[in-house]
LUMZA-868094 format. One record per residue (C-alpha): residue in three letters; x, y, z. Coordinates in steps of 0.25 Angstrom, whole numbers, padded with zeros to 4 digits. Each point is the difference from the previous one (the first is absolute). Example, Ala and Ser with C-alpha at 12.3 -4.5 7.8 and 13.67 -1.06 7.14 Angstrom:
2
+---------+-------+-------+-------+
| residuo |  east | north |    up |
+---------+-------+-------+-------+
|     Ala |  0049 | -0018 |  0031 |
|     Ser |  0006 |  0014 | -0002 |
+---------+-------+-------+-------+
% end
This chain:
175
+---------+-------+-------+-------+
| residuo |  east | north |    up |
+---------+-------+-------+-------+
|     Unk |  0019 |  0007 | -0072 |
|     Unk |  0001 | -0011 |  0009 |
|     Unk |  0004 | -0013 | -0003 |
|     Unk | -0006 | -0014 |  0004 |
|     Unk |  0013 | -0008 |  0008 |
|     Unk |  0003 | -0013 |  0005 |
|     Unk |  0008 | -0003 |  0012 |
|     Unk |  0003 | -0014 |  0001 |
|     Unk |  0009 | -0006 |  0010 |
|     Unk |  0005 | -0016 |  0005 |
|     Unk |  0002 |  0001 |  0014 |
|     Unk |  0003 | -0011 |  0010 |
|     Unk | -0001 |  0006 |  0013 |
|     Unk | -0006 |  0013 | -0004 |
|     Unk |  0011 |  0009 |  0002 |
|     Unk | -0002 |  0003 | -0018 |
|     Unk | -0015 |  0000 |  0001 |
|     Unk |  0001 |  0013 |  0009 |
|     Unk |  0011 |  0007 | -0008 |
|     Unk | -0011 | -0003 | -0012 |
|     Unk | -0011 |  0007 |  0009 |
|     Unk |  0009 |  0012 |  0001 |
|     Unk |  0004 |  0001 | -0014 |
|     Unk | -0015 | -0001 | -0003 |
|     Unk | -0004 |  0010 |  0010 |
|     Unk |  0011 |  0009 | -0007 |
|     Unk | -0004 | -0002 | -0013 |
|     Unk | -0017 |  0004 |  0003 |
|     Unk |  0006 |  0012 |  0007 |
|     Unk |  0004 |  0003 | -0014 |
|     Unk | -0012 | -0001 | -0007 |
|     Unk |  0001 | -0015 | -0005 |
|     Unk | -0010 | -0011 |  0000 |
|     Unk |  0007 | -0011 |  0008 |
|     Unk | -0003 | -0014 |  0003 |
|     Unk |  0010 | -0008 |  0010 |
|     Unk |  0001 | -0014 | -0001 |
|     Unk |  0007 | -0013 |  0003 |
|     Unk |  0005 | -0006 | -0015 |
|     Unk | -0008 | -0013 |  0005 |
|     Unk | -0013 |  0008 | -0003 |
|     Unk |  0002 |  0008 | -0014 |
|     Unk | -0005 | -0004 | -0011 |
|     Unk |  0001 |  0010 | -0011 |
|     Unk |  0008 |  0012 |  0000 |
|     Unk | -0007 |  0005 | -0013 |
|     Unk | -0007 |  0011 |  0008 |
|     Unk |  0013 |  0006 |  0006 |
|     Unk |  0008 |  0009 | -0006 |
|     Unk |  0012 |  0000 |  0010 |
|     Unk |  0006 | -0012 |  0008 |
|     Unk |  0007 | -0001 |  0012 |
|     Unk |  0004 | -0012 |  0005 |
|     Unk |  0008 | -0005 |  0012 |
|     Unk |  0005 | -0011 |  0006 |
|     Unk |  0005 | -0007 |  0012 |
|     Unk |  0016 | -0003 |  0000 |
|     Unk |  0005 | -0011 |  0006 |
|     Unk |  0013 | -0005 | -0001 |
|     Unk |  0002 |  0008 | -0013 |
|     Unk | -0013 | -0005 | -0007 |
|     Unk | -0012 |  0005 | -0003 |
|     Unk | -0013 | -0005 |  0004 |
|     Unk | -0006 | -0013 | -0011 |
|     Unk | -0012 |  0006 |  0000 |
|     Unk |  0006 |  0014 | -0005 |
|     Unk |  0009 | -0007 | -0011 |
|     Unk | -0012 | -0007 | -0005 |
|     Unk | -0008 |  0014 | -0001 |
|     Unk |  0012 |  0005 | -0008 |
|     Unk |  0001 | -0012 | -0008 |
|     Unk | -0016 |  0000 | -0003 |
|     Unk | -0001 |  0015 | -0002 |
|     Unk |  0012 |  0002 | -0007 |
|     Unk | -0006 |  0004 | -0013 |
|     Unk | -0010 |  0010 |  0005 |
|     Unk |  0009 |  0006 |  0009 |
|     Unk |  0007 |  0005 | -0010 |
|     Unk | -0009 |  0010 | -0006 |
|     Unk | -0003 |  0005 |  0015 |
|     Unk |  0011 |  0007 |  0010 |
|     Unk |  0005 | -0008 |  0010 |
|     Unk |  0009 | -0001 |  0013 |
|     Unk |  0005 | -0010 |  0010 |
|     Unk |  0006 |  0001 |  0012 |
|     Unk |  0002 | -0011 |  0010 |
|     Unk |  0001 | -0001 |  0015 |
|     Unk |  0008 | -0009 |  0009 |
|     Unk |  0013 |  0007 |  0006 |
|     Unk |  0000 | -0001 |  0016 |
|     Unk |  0012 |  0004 |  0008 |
|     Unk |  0012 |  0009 | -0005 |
|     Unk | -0005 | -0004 | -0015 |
|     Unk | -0011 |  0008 |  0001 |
|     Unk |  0003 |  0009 | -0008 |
|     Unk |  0009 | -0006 | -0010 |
|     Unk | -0006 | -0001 | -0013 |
|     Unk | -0003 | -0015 | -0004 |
|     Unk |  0001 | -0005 | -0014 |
|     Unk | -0008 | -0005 | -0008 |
|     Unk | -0001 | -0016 |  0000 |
|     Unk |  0005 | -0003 | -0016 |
|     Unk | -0013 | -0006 | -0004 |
|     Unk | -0008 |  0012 |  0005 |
|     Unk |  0011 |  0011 | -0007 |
|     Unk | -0001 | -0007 | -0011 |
|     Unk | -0017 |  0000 | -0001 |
|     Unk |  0002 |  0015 |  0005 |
|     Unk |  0007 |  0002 | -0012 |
|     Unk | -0008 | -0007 | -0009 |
|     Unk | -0014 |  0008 |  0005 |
|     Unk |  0009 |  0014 | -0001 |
|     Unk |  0000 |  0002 |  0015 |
|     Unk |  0013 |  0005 |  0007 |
|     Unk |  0006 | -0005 |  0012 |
|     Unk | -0007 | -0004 |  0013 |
|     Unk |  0000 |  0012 |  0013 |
|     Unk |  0005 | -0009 |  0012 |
|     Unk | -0007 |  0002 |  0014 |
|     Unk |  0002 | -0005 |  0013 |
|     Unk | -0009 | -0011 |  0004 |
|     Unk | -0004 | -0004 |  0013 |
|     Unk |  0003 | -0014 |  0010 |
|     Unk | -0008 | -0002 |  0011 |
|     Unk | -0001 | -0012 |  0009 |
|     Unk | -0016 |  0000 | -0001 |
|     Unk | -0001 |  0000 | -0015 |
|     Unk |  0013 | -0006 | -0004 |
|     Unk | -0001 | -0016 | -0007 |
|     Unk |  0008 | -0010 | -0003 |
|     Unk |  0013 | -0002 |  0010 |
|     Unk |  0010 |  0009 | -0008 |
|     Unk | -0010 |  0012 |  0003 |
|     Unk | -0004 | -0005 |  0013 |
|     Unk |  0016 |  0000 |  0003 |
|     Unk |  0003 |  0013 | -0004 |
|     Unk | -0014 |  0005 |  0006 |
|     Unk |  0007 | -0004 |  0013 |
|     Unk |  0014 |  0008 | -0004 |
|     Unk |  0003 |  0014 |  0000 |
|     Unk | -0006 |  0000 | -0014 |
|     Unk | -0012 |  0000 |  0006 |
|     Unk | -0010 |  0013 | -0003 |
|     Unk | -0005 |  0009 | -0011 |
|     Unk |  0009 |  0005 | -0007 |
|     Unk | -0010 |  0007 | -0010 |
|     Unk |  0003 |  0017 | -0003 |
|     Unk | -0013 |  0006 | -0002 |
|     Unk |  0006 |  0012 | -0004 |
|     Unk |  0008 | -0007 | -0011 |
|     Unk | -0013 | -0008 | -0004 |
|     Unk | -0008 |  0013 | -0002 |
|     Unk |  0013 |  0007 | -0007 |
|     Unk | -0001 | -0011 | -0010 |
|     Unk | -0016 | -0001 | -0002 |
|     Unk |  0001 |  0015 | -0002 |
|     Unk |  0012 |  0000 | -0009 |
|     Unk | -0011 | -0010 | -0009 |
|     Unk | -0010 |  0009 |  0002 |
|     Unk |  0007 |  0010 | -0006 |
|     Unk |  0005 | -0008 | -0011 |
|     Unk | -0013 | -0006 | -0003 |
|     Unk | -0006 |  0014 | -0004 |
|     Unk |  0012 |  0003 | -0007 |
|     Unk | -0003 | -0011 | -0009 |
|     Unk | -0015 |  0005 | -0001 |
|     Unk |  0008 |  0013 | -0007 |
|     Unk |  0010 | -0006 | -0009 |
|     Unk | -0010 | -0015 | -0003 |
|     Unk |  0013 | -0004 | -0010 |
|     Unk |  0008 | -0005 |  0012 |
|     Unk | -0007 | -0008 |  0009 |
|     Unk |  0011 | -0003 |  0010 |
|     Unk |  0006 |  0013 |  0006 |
|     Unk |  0006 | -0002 |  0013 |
+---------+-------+-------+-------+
% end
C-alpha cells in the first residue's frame, strides 16, 4: 500500500528545494505517491497522508513562509505523520545539529512532530542574496555543503517508517 506524500520546502537560494527533490525521489523509490512543492503553492494537504516539510535556516530561523505553513496547517497535520528538517550549516558547522528555532519547536510539538534533521546547505557567490550571503559566499564558507548520503539515509529511514505505520495505523509518528 503506498501512501500519497507531500514534500514541501521554503528555500531562498535553492540549496532546500534540492534536498526536497531527493527526499521525494527517495520516498517514490519506496512505493509512495509524492508531490514536491514550494509552501507558497499548496493549498490543502487534505489529500496527503504523510508530510515532510523543510526549510531554509538562516541565522537560526526558519523560513516565514514555513512557519506560516505550520501555523495554517496545524490542526490537520496533526492527524497525518510529519517530519522536518532544515538546511543552512556551511563550513565546519555542517554537520552540527541545529536546534530548533523556539516558535517552530513549539508548533512541532503542538502537530506531534519530533525534532527537525539538520543538513548542510549550500553558499555560492552566484546564487547568494543580500550582503551577509553575499559576504560569506565570498569566504571560505562558500560551497555546498549538502551530504547526499546523509539525505538519502534520512528519506529511507522515513521510508521505512511510513510503512511501519501502514502496519501498526495506531501510531502515526514512528521514527
Amino acid at each position: 500500500m503506498s501512501r500519497k506524500v507531500l514534500v514541501a520546502y521554503a528555500s531562498k537560494m535553492g540549496a532546500t528545494a534540492g534536498i526536497a527533490e531527493a527526499v521525494g525521489a527517495e520516498l517514490e523509490r519506496g512505493g509512495h505517491q509524492v508531490d514536491v512543492r514550494e509552501v507558497g503553492k499548496v493549498g490543502s494537504i487534505e489529500q496527503y497522508d504523510v508530510v515532510v516539510l523543510g526549510s531554509a535556516l538562516y541565522m537560526r530561523r526558519w523560513r516565514p513562509e514555513a512557519v506560516r505553513f505550520l501555523r495554517k496547517h496545524s490542526d490537520e497535520l496533526r492527524e497525518r505523520q510529519v517530519w522536518l528538517f532544515h538546511s543552512g550549516p556551511v563550513g565546519a558547522d555542517r554537520d552540527q545539529p541545529q536546534k530548533m528555532p523556539a516558535n517552530v519547536e513549539r508548533l512541532a510539538h503542538r502537530i506531534g512532530a519530533t525534532s527537525a534533521m539538520t543538513f548542510g546547505g549550500r553558499l555560492e557567490p552566484a546564487t547568494a542574496k543580500g550582503f551577509l550571503a553575499e559576504r560569506m559566499a565570498r569566504s571560505d564558507l562558500a560551497g555546498d555543503s549538502r551530504d547526499w548520503e546523509t539525505i538519502q539515509a534520512w528519506a529511507s529511514d522515513l521510508n521505512a517508517a511510513i510503512h511501519a505505520a501502514e502496519a501498526a495505523p495506531w501510531n502515526r509518528h514512528l521514527s
